[in-house]
mmCIF file of the N, C-alpha and C atoms, coordinates in Angstrom:
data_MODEL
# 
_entry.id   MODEL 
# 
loop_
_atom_site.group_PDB 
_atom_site.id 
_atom_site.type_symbol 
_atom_site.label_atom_id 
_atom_site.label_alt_id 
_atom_site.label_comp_id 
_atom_site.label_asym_id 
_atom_site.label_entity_id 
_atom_site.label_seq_id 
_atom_site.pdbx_PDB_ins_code 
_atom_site.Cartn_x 
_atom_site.Cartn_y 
_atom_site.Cartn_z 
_atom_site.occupancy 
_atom_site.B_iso_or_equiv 
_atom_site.pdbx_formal_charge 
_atom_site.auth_seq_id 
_atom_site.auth_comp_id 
_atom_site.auth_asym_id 
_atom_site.auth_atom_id 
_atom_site.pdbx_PDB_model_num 
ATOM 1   N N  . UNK A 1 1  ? -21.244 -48.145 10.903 1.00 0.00 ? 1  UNK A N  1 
ATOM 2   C CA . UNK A 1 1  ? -22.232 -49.200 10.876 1.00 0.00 ? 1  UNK A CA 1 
ATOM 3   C C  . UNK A 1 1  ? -21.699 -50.313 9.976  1.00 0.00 ? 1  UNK A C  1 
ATOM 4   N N  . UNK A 1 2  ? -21.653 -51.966 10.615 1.00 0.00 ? 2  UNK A N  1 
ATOM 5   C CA . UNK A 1 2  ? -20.933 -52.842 9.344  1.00 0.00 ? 2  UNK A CA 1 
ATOM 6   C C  . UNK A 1 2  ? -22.173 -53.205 8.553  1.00 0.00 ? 2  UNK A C  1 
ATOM 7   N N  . UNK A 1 3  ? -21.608 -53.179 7.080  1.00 0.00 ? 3  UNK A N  1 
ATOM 8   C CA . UNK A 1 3  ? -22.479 -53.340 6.231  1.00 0.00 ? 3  UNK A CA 1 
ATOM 9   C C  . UNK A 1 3  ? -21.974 -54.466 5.246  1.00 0.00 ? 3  UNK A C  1 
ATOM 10  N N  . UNK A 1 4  ? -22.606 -55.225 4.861  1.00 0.00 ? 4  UNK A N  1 
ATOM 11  C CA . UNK A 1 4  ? -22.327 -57.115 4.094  1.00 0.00 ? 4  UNK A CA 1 
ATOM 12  C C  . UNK A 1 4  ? -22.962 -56.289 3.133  1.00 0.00 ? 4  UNK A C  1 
ATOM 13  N N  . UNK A 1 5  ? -22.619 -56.187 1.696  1.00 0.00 ? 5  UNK A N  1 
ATOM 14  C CA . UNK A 1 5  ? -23.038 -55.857 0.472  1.00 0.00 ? 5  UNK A CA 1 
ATOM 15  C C  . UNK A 1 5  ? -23.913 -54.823 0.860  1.00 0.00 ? 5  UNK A C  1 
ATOM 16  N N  . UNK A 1 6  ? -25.741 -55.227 0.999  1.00 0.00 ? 6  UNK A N  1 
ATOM 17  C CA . UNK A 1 6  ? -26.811 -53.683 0.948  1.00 0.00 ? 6  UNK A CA 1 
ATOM 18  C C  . UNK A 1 6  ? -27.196 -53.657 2.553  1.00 0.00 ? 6  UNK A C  1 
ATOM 19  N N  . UNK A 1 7  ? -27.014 -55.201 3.023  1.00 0.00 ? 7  UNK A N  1 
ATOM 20  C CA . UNK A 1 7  ? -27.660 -55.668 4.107  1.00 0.00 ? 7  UNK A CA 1 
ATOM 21  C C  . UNK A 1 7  ? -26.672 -54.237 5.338  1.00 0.00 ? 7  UNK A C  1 
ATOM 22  N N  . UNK A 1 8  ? -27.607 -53.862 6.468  1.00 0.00 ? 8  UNK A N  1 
ATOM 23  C CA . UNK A 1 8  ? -26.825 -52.843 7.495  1.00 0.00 ? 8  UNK A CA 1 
ATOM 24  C C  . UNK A 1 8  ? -26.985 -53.571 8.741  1.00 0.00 ? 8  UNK A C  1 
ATOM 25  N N  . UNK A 1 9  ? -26.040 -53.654 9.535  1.00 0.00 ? 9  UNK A N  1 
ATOM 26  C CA . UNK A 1 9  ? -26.231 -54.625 10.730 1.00 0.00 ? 9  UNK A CA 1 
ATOM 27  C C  . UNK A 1 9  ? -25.598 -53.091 11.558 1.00 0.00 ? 9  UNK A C  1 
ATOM 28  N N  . UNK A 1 10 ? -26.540 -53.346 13.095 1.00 0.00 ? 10 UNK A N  1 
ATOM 29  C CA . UNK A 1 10 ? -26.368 -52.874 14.121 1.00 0.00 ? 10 UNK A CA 1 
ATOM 30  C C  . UNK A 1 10 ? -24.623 -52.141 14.578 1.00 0.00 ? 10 UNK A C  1 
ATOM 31  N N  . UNK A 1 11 ? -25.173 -51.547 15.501 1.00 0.00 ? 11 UNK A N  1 
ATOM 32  C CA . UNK A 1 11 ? -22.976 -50.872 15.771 1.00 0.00 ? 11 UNK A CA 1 
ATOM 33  C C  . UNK A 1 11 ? -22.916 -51.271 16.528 1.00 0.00 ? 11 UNK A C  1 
ATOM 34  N N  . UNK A 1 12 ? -22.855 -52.513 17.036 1.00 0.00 ? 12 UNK A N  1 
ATOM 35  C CA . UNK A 1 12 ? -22.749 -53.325 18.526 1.00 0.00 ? 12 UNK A CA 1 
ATOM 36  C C  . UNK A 1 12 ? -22.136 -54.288 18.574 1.00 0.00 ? 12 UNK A C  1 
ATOM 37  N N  . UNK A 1 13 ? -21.251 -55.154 19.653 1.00 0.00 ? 13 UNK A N  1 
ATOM 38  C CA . UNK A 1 13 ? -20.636 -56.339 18.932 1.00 0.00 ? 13 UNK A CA 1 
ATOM 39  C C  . UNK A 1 13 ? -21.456 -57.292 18.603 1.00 0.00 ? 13 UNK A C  1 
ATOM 40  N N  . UNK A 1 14 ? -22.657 -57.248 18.526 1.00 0.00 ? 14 UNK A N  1 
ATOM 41  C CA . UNK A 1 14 ? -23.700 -58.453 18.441 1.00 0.00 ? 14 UNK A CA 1 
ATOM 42  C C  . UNK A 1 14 ? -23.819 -58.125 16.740 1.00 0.00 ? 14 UNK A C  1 
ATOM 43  N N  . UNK A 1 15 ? -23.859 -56.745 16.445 1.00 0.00 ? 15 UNK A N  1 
ATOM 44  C CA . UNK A 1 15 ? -23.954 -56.740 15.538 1.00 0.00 ? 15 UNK A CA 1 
ATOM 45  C C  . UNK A 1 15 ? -23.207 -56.629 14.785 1.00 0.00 ? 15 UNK A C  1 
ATOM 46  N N  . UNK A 1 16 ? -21.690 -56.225 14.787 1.00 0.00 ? 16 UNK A N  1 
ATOM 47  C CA . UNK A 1 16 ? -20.688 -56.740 14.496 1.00 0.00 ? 16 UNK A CA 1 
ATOM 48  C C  . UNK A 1 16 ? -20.315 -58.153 14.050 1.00 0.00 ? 16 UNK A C  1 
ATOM 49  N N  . UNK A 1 17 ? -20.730 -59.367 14.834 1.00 0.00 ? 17 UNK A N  1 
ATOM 50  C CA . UNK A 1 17 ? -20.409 -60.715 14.826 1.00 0.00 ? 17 UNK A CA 1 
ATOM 51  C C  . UNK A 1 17 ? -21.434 -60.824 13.460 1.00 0.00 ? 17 UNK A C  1 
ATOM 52  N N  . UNK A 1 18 ? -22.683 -60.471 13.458 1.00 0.00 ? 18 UNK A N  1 
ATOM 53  C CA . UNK A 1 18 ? -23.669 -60.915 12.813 1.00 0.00 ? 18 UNK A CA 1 
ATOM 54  C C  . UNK A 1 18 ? -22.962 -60.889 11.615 1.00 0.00 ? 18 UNK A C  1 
ATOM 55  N N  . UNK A 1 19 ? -22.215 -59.518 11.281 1.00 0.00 ? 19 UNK A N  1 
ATOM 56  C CA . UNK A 1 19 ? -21.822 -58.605 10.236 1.00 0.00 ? 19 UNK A CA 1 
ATOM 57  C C  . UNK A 1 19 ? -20.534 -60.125 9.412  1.00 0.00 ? 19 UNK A C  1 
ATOM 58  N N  . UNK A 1 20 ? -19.722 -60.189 10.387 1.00 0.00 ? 20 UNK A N  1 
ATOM 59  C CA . UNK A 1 20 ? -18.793 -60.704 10.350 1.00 0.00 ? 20 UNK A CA 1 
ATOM 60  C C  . UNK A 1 20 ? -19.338 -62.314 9.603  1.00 0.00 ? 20 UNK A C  1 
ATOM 61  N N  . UNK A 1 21 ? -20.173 -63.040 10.199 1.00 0.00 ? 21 UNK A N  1 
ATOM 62  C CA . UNK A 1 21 ? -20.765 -64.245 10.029 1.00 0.00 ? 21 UNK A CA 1 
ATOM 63  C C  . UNK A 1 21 ? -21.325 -64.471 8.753  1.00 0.00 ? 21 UNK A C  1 
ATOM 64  N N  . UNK A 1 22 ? -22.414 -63.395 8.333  1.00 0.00 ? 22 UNK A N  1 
ATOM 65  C CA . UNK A 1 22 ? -23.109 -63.184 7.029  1.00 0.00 ? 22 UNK A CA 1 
ATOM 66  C C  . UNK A 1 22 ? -21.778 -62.617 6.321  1.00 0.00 ? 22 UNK A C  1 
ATOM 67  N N  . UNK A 1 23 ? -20.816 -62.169 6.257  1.00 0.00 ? 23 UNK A N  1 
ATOM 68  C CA . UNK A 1 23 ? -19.708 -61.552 5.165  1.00 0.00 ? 23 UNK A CA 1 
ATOM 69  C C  . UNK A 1 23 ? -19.158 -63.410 5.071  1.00 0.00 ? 23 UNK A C  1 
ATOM 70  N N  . UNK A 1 24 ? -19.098 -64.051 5.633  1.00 0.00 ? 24 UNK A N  1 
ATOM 71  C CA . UNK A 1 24 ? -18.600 -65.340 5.273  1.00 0.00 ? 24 UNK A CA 1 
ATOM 72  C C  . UNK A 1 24 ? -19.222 -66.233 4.838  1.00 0.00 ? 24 UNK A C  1 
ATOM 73  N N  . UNK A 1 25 ? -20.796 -65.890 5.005  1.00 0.00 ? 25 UNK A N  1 
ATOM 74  C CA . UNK A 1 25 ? -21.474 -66.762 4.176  1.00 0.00 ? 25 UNK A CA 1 
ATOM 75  C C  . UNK A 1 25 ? -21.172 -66.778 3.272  1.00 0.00 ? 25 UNK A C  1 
ATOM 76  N N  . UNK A 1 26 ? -21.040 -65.569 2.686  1.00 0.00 ? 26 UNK A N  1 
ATOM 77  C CA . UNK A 1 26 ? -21.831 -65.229 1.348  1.00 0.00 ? 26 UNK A CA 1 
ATOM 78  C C  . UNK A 1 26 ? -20.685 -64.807 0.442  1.00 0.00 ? 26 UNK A C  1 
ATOM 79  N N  . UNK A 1 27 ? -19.615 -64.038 1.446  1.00 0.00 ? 27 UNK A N  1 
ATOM 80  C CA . UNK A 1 27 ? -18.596 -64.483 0.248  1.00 0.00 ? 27 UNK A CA 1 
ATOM 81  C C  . UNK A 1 27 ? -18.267 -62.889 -0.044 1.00 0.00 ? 27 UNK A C  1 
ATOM 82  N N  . UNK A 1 28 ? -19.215 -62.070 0.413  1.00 0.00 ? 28 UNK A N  1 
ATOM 83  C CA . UNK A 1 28 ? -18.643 -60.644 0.462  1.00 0.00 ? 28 UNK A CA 1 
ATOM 84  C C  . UNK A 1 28 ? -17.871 -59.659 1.802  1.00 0.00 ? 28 UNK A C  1 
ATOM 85  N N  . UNK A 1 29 ? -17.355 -58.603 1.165  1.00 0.00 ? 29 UNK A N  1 
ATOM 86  C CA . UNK A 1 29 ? -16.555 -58.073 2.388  1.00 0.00 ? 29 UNK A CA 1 
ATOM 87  C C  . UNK A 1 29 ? -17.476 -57.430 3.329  1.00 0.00 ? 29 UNK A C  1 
ATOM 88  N N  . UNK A 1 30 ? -17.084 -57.052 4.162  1.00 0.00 ? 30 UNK A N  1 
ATOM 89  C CA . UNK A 1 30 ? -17.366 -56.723 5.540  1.00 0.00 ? 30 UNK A CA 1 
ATOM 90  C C  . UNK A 1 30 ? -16.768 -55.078 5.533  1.00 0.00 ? 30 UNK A C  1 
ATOM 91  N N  . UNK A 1 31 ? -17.606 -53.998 5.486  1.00 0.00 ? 31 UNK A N  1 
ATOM 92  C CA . UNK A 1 31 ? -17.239 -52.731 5.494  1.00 0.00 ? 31 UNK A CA 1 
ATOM 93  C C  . UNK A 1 31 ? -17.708 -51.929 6.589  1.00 0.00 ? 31 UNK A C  1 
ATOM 94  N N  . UNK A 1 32 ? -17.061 -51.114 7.411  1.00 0.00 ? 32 UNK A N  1 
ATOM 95  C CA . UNK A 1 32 ? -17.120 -50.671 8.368  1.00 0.00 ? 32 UNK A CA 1 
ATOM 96  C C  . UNK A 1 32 ? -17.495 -48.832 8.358  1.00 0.00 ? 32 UNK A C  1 
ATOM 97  N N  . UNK A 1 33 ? -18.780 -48.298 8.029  1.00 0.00 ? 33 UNK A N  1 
ATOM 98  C CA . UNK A 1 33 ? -18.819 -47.536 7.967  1.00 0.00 ? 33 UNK A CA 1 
ATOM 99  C C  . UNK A 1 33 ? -17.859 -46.236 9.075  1.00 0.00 ? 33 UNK A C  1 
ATOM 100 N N  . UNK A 1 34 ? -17.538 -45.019 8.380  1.00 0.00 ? 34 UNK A N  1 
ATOM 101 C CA . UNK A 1 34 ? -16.863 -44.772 9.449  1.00 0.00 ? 34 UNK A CA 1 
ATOM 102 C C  . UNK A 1 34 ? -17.626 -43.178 10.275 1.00 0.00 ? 34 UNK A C  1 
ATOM 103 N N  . UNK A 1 35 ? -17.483 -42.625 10.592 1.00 0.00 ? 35 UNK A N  1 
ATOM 104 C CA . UNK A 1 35 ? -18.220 -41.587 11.407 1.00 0.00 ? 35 UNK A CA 1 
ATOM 105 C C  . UNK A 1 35 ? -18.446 -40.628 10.408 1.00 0.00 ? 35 UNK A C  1 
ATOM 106 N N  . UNK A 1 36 ? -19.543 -40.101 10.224 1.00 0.00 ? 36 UNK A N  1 
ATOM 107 C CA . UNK A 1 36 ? -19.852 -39.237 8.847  1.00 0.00 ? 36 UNK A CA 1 
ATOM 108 C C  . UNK A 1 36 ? -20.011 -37.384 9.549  1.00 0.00 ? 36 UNK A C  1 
ATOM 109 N N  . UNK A 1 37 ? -19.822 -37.476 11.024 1.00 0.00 ? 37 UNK A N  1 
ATOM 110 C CA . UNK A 1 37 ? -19.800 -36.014 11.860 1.00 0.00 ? 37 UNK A CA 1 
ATOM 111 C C  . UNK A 1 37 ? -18.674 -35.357 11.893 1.00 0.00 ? 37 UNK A C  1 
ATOM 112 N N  . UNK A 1 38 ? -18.524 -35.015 12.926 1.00 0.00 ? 38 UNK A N  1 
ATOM 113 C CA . UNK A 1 38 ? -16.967 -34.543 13.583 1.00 0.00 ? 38 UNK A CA 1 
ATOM 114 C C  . UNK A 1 38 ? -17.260 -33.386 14.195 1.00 0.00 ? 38 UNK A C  1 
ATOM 115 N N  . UNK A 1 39 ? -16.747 -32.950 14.924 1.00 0.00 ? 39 UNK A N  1 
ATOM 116 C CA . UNK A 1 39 ? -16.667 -32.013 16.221 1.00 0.00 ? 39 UNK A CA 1 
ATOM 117 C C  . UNK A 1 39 ? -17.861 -31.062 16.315 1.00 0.00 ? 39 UNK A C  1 
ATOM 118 N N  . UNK A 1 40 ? -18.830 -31.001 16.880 1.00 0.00 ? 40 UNK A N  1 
ATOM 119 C CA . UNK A 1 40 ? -20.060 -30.191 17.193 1.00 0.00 ? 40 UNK A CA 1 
ATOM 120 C C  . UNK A 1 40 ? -19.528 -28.476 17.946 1.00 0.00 ? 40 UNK A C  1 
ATOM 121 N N  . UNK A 1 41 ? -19.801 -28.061 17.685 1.00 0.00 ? 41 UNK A N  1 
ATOM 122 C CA . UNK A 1 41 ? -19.604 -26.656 17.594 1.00 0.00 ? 41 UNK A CA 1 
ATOM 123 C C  . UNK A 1 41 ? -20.372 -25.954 18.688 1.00 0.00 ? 41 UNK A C  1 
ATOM 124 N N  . UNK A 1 42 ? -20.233 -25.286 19.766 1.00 0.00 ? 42 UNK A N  1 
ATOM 125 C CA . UNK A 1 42 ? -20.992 -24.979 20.268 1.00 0.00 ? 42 UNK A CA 1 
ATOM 126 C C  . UNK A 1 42 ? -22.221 -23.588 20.466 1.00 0.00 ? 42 UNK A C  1 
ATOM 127 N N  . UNK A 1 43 ? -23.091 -23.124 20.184 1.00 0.00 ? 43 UNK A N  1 
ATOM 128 C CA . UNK A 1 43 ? -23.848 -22.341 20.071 1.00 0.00 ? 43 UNK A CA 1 
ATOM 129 C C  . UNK A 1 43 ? -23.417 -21.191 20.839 1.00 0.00 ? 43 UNK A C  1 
ATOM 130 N N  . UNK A 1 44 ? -22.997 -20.045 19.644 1.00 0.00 ? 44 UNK A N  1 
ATOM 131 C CA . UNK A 1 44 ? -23.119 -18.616 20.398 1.00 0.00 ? 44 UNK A CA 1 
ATOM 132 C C  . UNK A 1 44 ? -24.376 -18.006 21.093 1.00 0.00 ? 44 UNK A C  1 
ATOM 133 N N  . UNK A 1 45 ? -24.664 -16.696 21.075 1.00 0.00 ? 45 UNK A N  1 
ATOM 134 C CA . UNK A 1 45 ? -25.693 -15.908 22.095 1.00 0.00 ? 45 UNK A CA 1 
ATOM 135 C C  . UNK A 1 45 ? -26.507 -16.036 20.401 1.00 0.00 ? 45 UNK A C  1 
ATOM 136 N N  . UNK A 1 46 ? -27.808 -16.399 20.104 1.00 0.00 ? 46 UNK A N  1 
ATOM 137 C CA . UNK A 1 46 ? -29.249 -16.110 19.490 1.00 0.00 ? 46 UNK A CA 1 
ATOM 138 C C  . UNK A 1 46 ? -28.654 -17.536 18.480 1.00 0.00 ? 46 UNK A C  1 
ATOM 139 N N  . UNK A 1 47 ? -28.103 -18.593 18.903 1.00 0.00 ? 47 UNK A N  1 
ATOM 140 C CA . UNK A 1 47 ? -27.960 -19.805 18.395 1.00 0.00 ? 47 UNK A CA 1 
ATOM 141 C C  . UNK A 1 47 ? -27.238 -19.897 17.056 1.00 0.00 ? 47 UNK A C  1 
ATOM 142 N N  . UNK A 1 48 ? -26.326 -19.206 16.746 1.00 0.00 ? 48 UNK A N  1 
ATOM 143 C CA . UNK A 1 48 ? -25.523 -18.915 15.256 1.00 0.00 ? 48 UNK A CA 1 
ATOM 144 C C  . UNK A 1 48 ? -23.652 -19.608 16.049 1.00 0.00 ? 48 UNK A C  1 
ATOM 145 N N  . UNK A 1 49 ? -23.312 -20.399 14.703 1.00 0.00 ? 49 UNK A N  1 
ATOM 146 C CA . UNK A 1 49 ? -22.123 -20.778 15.346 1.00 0.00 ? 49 UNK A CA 1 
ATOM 147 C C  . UNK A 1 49 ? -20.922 -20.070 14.584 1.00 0.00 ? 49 UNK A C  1 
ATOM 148 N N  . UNK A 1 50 ? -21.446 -19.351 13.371 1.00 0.00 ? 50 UNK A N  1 
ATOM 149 C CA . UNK A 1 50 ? -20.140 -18.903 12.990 1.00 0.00 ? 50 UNK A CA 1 
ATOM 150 C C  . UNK A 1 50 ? -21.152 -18.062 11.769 1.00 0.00 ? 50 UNK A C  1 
ATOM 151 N N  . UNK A 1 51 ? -20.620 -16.708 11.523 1.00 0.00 ? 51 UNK A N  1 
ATOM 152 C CA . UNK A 1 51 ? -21.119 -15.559 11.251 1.00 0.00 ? 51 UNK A CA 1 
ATOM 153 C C  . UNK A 1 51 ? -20.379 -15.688 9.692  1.00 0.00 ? 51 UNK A C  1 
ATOM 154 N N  . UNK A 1 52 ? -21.162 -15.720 8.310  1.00 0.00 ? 52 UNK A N  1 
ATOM 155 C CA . UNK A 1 52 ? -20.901 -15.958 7.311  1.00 0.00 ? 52 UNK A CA 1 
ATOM 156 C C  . UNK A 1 52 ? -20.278 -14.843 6.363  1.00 0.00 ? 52 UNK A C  1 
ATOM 157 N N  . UNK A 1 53 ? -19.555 -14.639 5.915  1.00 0.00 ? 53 UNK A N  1 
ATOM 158 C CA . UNK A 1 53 ? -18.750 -13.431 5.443  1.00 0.00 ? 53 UNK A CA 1 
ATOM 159 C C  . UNK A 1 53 ? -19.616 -13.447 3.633  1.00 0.00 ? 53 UNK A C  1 
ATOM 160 N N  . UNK A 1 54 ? -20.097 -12.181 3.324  1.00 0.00 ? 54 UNK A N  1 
ATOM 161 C CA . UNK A 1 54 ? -21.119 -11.993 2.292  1.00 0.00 ? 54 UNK A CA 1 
ATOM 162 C C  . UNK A 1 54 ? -20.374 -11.246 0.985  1.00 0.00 ? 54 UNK A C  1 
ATOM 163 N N  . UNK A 1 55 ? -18.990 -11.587 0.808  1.00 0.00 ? 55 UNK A N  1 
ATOM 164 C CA . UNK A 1 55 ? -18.414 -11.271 0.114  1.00 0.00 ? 55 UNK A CA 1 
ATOM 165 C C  . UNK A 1 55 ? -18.431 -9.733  -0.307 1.00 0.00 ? 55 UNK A C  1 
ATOM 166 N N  . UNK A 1 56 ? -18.220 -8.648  0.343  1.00 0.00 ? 56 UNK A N  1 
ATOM 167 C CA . UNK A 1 56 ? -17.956 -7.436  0.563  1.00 0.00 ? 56 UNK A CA 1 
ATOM 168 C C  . UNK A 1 56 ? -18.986 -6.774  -0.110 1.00 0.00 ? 56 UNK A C  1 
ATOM 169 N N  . UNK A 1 57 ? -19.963 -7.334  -0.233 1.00 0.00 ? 57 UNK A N  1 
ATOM 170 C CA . UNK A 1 57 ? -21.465 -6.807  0.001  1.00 0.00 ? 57 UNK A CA 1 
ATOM 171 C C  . UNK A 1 57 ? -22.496 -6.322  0.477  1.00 0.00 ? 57 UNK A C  1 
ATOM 172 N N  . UNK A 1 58 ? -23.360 -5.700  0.901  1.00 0.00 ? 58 UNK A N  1 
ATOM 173 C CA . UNK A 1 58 ? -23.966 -5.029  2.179  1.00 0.00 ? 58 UNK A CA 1 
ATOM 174 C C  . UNK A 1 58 ? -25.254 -5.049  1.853  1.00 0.00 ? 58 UNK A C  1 
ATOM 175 N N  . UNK A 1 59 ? -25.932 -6.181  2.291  1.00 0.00 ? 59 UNK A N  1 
ATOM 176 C CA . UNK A 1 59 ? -27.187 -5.812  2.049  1.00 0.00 ? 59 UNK A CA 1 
ATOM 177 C C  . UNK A 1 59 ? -28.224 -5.109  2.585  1.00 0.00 ? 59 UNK A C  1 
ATOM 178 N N  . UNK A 1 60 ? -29.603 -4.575  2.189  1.00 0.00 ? 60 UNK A N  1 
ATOM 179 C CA . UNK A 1 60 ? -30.060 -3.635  2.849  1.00 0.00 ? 60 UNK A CA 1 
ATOM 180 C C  . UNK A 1 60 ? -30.147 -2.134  2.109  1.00 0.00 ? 60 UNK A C  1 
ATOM 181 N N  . UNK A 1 61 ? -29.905 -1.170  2.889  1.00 0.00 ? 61 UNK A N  1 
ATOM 182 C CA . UNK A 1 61 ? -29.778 0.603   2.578  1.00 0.00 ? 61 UNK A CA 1 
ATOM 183 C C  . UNK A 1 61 ? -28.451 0.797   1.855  1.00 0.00 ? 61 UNK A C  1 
ATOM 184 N N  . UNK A 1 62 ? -27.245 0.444   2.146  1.00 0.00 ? 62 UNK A N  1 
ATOM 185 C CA . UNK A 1 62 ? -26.486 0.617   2.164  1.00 0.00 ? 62 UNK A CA 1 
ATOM 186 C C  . UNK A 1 62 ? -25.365 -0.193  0.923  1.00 0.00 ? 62 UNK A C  1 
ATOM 187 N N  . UNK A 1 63 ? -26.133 0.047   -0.300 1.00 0.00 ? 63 UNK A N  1 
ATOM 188 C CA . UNK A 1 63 ? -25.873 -1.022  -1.625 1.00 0.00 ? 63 UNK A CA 1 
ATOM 189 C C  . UNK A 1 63 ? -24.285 -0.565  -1.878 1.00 0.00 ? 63 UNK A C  1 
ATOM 190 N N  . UNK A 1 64 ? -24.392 0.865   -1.814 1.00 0.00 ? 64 UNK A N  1 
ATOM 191 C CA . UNK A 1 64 ? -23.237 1.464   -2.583 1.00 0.00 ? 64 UNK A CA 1 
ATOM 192 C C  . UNK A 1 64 ? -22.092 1.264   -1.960 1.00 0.00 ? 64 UNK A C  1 
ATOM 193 N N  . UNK A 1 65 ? -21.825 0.798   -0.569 1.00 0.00 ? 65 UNK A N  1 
ATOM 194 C CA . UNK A 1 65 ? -20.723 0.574   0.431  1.00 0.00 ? 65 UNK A CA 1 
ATOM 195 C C  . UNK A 1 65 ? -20.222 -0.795  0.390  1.00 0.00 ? 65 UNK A C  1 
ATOM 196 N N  . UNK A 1 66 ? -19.246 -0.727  0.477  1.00 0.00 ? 66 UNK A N  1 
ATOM 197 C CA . UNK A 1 66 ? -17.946 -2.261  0.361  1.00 0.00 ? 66 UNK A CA 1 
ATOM 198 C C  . UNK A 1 66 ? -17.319 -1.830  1.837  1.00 0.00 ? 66 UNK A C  1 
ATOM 199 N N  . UNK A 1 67 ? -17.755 -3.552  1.840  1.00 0.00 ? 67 UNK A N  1 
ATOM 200 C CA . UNK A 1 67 ? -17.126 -3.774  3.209  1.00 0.00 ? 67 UNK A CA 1 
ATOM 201 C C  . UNK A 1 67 ? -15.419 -3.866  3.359  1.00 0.00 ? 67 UNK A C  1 
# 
């Protein structure tokens, strides 16, 4: 998203230009936020994407056992 100092302008070239126009008014830079995601993961069987390892712990009945 381009952002002029606090002001946030649109991700579009309309809003781009705007971005661009107001950074010259005023005398500040023009910063281009950049993608804050990255690759979506896709859902195993009961919606879990990756099974968390509990540091050789066992919770439950079974206190006294190491994994």
């Amino acid at each position: 998203m381009p952002t002029v100092g606090k002001k946030k302008f649109g991700y579009t070239s309309a809003g781009v230009k705007q971005a661009q126009d107001h950074a010259k008014k005023t005398g500040q830079k023009l910063v281009m936020a950049g993608k804050r995601g990255g690759k979506v993961r896709k859902l195993k069987k009961g919606g879990k994407t990756k099974r968390k390892h509990h540091g050789g712990r066992v919770s439950g009945g079974m206190k006294d056992k190491q994994c």
